[in-house]
C-alpha positions in Angstrom: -1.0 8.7 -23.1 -3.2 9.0 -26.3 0.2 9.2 -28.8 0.5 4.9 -29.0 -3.2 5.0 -29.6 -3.1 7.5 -32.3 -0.2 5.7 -33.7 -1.9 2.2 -33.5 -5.1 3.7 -35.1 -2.9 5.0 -38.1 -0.9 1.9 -38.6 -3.7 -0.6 -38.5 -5.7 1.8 -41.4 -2.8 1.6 -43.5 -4.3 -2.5 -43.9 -7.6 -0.9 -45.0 -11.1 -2.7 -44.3 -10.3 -6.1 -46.3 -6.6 -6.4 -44.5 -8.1 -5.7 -41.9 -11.0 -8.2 -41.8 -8.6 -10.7 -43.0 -6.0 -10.5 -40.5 -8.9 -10.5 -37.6 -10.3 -13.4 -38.6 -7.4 -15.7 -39.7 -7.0 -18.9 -37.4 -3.3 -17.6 -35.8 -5.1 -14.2 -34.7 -7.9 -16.5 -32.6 -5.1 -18.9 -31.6 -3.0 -15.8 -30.3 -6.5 -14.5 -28.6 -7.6 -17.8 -26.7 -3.6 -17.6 -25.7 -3.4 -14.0 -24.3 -7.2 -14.1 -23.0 -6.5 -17.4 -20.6 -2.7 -17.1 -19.5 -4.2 -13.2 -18.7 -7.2 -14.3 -16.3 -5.5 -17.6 -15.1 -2.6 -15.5 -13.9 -4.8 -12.9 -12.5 -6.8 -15.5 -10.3 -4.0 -17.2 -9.1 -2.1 -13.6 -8.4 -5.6 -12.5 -6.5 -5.9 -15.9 -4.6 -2.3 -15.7 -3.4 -2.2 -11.8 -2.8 -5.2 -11.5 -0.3 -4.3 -14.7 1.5 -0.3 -13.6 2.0 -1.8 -10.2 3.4 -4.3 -11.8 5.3 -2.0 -13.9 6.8 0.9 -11.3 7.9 -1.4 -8.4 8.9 -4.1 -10.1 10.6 -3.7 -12.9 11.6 -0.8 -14.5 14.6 1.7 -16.4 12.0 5.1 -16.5 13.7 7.3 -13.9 12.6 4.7 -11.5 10.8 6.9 -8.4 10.4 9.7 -10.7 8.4 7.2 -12.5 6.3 5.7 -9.4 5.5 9.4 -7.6 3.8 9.9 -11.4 2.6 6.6 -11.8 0.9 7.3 -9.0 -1.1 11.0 -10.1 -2.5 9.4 -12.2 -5.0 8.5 -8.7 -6.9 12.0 -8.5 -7.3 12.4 -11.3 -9.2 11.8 -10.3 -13.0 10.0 -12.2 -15.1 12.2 -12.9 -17.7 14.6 -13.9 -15.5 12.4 -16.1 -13.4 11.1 -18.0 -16.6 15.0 -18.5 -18.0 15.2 -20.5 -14.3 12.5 -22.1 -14.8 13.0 -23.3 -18.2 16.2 -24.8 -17.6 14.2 -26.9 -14.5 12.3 -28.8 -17.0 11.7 -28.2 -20.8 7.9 -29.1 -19.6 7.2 -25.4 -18.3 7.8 -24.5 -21.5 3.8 -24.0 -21.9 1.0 -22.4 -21.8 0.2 -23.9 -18.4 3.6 -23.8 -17.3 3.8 -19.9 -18.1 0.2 -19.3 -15.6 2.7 -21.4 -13.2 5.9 -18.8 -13.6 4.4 -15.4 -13.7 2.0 -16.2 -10.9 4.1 -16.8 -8.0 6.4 -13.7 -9.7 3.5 -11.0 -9.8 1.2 -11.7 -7.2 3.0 -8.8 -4.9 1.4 -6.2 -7.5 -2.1 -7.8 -5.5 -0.4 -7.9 -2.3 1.3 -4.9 -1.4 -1.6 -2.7 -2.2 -4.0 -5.5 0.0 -2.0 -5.6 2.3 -1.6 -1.3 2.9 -4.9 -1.5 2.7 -5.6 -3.7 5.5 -2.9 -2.0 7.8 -5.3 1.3 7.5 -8.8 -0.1 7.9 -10.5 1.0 11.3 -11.3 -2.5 13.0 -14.0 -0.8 14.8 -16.4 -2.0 11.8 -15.2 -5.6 12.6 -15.4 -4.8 16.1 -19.2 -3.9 14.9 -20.2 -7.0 12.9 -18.5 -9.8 15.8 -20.9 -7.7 18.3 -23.8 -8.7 16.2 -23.1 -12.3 15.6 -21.0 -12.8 12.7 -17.9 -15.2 12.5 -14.6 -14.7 11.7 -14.7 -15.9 7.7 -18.3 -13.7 7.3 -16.9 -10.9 9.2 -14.0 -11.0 6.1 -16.2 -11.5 3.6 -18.4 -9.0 4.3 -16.8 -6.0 5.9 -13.3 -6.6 5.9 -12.6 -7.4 2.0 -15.1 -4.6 1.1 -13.0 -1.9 2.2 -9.9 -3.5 0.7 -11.6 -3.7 -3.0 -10.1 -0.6 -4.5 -6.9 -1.8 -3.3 -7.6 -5.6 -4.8 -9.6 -4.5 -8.1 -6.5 -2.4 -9.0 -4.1 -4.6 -8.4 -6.3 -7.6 -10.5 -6.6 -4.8 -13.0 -2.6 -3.9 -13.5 -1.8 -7.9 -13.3 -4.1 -8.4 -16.2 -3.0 -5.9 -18.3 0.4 -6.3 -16.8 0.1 -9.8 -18.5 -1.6 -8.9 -21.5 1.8 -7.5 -22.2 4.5 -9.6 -21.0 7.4 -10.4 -23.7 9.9 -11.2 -22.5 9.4 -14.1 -20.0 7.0 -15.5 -22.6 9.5 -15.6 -25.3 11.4 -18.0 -23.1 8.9 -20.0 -22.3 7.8 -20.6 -26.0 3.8 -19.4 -25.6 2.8 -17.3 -28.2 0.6 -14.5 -27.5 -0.3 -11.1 -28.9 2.8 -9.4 -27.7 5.2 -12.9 -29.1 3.8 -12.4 -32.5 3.7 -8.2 -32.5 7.6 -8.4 -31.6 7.9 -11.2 -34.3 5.3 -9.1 -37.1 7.8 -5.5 -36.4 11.5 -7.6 -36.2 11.3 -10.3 -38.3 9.0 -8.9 -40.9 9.1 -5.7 -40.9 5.0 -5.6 -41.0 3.8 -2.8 -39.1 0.5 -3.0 -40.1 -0.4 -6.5 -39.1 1.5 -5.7 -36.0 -0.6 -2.7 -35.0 -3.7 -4.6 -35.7 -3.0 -7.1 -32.9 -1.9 -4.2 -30.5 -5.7 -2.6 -31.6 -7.1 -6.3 -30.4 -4.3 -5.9 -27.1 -6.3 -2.5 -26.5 -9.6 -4.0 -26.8 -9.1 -6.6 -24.4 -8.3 -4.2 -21.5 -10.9 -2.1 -22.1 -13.3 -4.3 -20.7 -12.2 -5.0 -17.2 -10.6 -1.5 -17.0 -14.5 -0.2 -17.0 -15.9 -3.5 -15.0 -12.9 -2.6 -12.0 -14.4 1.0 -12.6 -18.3 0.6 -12.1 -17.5 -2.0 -9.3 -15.8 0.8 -7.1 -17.5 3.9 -8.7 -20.7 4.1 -5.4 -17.8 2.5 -2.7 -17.2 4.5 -0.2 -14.6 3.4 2.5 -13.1 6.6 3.5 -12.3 6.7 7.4 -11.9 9.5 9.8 -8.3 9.9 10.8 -6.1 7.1 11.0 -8.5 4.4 12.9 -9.1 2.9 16.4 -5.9 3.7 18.5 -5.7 0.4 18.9 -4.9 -2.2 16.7 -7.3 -5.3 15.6 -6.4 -8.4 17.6 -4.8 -10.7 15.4 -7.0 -13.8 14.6 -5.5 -16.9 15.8 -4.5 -19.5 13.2 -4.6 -22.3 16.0 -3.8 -25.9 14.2 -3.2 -23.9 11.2 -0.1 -22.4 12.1 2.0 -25.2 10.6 0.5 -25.6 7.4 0.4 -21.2 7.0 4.4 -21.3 7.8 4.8 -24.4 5.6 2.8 -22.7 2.6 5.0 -18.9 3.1 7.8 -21.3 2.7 7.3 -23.0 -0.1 6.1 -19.9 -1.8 9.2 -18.7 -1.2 11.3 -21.7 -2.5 9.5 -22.0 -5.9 9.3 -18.3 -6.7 13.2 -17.0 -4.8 15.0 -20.4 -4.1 14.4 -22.3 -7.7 15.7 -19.3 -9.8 18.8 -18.4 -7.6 19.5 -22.1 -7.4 19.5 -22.7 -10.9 21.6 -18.8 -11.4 24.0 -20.7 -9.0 24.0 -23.2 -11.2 24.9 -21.2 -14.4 27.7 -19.4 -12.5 29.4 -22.2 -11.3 29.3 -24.8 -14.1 28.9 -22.9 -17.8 31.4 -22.7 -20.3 30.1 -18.6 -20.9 31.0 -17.5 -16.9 32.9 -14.8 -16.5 33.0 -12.9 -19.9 32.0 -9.2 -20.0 32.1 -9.1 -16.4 33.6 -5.4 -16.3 30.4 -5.0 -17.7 28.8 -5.2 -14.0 29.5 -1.3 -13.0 28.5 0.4 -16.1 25.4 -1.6 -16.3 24.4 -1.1 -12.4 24.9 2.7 -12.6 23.1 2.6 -15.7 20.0 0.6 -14.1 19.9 2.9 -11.2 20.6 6.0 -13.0 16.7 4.8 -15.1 15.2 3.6 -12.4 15.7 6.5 -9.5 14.6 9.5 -11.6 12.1 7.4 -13.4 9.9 6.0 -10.4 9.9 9.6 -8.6 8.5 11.2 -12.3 5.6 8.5 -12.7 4.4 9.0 -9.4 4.2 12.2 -9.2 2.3 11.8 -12.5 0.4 9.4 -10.9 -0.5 11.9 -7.8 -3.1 14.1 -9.7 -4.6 11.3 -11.8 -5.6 10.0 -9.1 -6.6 12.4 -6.6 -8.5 13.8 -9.5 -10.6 10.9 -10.0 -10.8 9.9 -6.3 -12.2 13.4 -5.0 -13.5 14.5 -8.4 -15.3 12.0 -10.0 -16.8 13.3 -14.1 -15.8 12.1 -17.5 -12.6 13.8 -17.9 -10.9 12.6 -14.6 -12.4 9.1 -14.9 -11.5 9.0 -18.4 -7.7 10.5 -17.6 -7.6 7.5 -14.6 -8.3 4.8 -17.2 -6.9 5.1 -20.1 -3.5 4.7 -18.7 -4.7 1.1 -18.0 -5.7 0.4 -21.3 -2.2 1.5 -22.8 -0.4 -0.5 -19.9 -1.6 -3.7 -22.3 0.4 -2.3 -25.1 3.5 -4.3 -25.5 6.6 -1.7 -25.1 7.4 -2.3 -28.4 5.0 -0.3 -29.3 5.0 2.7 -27.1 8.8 2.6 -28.0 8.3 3.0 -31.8 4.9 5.8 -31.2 7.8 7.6 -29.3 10.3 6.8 -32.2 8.1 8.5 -34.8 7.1 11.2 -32.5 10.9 12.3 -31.9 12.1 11.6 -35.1 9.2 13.7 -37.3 8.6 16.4 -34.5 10.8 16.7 -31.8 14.1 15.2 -33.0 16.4 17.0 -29.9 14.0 14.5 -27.8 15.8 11.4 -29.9 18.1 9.3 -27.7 17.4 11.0 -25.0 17.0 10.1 -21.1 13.9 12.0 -21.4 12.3 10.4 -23.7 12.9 6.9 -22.5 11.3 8.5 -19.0 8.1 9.7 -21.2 7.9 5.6 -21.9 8.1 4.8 -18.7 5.2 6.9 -17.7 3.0 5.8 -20.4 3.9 2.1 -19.4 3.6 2.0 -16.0 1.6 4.8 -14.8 -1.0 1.9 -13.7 1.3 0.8 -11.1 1.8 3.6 -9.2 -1.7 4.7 -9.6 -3.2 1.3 -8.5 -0.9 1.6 -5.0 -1.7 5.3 -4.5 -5.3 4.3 -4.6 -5.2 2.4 -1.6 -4.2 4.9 1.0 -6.2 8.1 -1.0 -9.3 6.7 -0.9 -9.0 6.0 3.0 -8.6 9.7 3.7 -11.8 11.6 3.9 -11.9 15.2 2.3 -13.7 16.3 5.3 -10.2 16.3 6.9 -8.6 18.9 4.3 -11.3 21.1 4.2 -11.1 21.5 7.9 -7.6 22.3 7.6 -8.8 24.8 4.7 -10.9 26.1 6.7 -8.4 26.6 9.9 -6.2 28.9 7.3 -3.8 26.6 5.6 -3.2 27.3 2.3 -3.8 24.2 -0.6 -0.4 22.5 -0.2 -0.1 23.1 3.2 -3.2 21.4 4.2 -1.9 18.0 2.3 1.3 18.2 3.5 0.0 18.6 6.6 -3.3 16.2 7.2 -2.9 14.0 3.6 0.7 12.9 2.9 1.0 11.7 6.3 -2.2 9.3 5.8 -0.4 7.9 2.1 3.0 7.9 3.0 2.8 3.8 3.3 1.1 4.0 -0.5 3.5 6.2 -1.7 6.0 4.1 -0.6 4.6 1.2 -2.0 4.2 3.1 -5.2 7.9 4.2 -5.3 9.2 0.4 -4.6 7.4 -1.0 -7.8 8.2 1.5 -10.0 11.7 1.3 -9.6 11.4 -2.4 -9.8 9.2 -2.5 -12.6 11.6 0.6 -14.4 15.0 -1.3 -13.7 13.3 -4.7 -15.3 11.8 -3.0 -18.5 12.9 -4.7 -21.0 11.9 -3.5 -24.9 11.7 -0.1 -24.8 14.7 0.2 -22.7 16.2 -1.3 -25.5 15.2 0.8 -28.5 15.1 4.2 -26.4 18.0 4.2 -24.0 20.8 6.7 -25.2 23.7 5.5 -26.8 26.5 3.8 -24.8 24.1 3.6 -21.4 23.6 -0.2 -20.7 21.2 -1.7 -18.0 21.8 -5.2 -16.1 18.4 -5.8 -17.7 19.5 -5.5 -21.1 22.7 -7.5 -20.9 21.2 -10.2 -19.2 18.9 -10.6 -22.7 22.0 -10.1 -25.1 23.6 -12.9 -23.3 20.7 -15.0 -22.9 19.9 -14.3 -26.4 22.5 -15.5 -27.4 22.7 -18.8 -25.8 25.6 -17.5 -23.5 23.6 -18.6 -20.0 26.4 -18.7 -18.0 27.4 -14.9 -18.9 24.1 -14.0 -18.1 23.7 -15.4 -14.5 26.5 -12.7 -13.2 23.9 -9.8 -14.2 20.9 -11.9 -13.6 21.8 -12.5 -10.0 23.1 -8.4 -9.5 19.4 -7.3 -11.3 17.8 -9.4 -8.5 19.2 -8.5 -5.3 19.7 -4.5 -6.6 16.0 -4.8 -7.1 15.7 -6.0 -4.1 16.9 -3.2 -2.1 13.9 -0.7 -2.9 11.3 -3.7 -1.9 13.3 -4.3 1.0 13.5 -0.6 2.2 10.2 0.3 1.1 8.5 -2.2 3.0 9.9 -2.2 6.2 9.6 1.7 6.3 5.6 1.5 5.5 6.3 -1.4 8.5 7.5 1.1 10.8 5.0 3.6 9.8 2.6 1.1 11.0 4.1 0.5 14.2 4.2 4.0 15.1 0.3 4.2 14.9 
């Protein structure tokens, strides 16, 4: 995790003070930094808004058809970013903004707030609630104050991954013609070859996410939430929407249209009316093995990375394990780009075997989006109380018995979670898939760019609409088997 900073540090020296004074301070650097800062927090907010309130909605309250809005809720994860915002932009050339960016990538990645919200919820012990009505407390102040409480690890590191996921975003930006740190780094390496300046704005990426990264940290550091065994045997009565349940279905609904129906619509479009349709199309297998073939091994390696970071810091709190939890957030804001090229030199000056190699494209992967596996593990780990493993320590199970035993079965919905987004968020990766991925192995999300990238829209759609619904699958499965582990309970 430390090799894209070391190689950032090395690059942006090579500018020395006065470069790099100058490039700080010149008027495109603050232009790029007022960019990345507000489409960063006004995505965030809208993302947090939207997250809580969707798992609200499906796992506490009585909204018709709970158990299907709660798989379809989490479809719009599916959706990649780049794709979404290529829909989009062929809607109306007027979302090609700033504002209409915020617009796009909220409704796309507000299931990275409310998966993990929403596991959260489904394993908080509504006894406490049961505690705070018997004393007098309504519905909205019961939320506020005892409800939402526990869920904050579960919402602070989703808020936490958003905003750096954002902070990093390329590809969906590019279409949508904002510029932003990571526009103008892929524009400083491509187009002008400058490394230096470009590593200088990935130093100022860095610095950004080091201030919430240790605000989400302090926040949580003295919360405790950690229940014993799995909760009341029963499960909370649902609170009843009343004259609200209209407006609730009407609001899932169009949720659904703006951030599923407009891109397919405007895919259907592409297939069925542009001049481009139906080139390259026995392209389709080779690309679809290729996406899985990342994606499968890659999501199972990054979260069992992700296991031990987190356990580490959850039930062993110092500097080293808080220190090893956080700095993976901090180089989630690196634009791939640039963990792709720290990789590059790494390889190609001392371990050249690792060049072009599956292995090394997996390595990216990790140091990309360890945060999302971490911020869904969270979730479920911090509701089990060590208490429970040192009984079964103490009864004569060995280490890995005792978890297997008393702890997997507690996370198994946040591992699950945890699995679904990484092999969404491996099969969408865009840049470093396409300067690491070994020769002659293409991915549905890299041919979808070539075309599109080449102004051949309609030859894109075919692979467009295949990366959608194949990422679909793993959100699908994944969610209604965390479902069913819910209705066992």
């Amino acid at each position: 995790m430390g090799l894209p900073l070391v190689y950032v540090g090395l690059r942006a020296w090579q500018a020395g003070p006065a470069g790099i004074a100058a490039e700080l301070l010149r008027e495109r650097t603050l232009m790029l930094l007022a960019n990345t800062v507000t489409l960063a927090v006004g995505v965030t907010a809208g993302a947090c808004v939207i997250g809580v309130a969707v798992a609200w909605c499906v796992e506490r309250s009585d909204l018709p058809g709970r158990r299907w809005w709660r798989i379809a809720a989490s479809l719009p994860l599916a959706m990649p970013a780049f794709v979404a915002s290529y829909a989009w932009s062929s809607v109306d050339v007027a979302l090609q903004s700033l504002g209409g960016a915020i617009f796009v990538l909220t409704i796309v990645v507000y299931p990275l707030v409310y998966l993990p919200v929403g596991a959260a919820l489904r394993g908080i012990d509504p006894a406490f609630e049961d505690v705070a009505r018997s004393l007098g407390k309504g519905p909205w102040r019961t939320f506020f104050t005892v409800v939402l409480p526990q869920a904050w690890p579960a919402l602070g590191a989703g808020a936490l991954l958003v905003l750096t996921h954002m902070m990093a975003e390329f590809g969906a930006l590019s279409l949508l013609r904002v510029q932003t740190f990571t526009t103008a780094i892929f524009q400083s390496y491509e187009l002008q070859f400058d490394s230096a300046s470009a590593a200088l704005q990935s130093a100022v990426l860095m610095a950004l996410c080091l201030p919430p990264a240790w605000g989400e940290m302090r926040l949580r550091r003295r919360l405790h939430v950690a229940r014993a065994g799995r909760g009341s045997a029963r499960r909370p009565a649902p609170a009843a929407l009343g004259r609200l349940v209209a407006p609730a279905v009407a609001g899932f609904g169009l949720l659904l249209a703006l951030s599923l129906g407009v891109p397919f619509a405007m895919l259907a479009y592409w297939l069925a009316v542009g001049t481009s349709a139906g080139s390259d199309l026995g392209e389709l297998v080779p690309s679809i093995a290729g996406s899985l073939g990342l994606a499968l091994p890659g999501a199972a390696i990054v979260v069992a990375l992700a296991l031990p970071l987190v356990f580490a810091s959850v039930r062993h709190p110092g500097p080293l394990s808080r220190l090893a939890d956080r700095l993976p957030y901090v180089v989630h804001g690196l634009p791939g780009i640039v963990v792709a090229l720290a990789l590059v030199f790494l390889s190609i000056r001392y371990a050249r075997p690792l060049y072009q190699t599956a292995l090394l494209l997996f390595l990216a992967y990790a140091m990309l989006f360890l945060p999302i596996a971490q911020s869904a593990l969270r979730a479920s780990i911090e509701l089990v109380p060590p208490k429970l493993e040192e009984l079964a320590r103490g009864l004569g199970r060995k280490p890995f018995a005792a978890f297997t035993a008393v702890t997997l079965p507690n996370i198994l919905p946040g591992v699950g979670a945890a699995l679904a987004l990484m092999v969404l968020e491996v099969m969408r990766e865009l840049t470093a898939t396409l300067m690491l991925v070994p020769t002659g192995v293409t991915t549905l999300a890299t041919e979808v760019w070539s075309h599109s990238n080449d102004g051949e829209f309609a030859a894109a759609a075919p692979f467009a609409v295949l990366l959608v619904l194949v990422s679909a699958l793993p959100v699908y499965v994944f969610t209604r088997r965390s479902t069913e582990v819910y209705d066992l309970q």
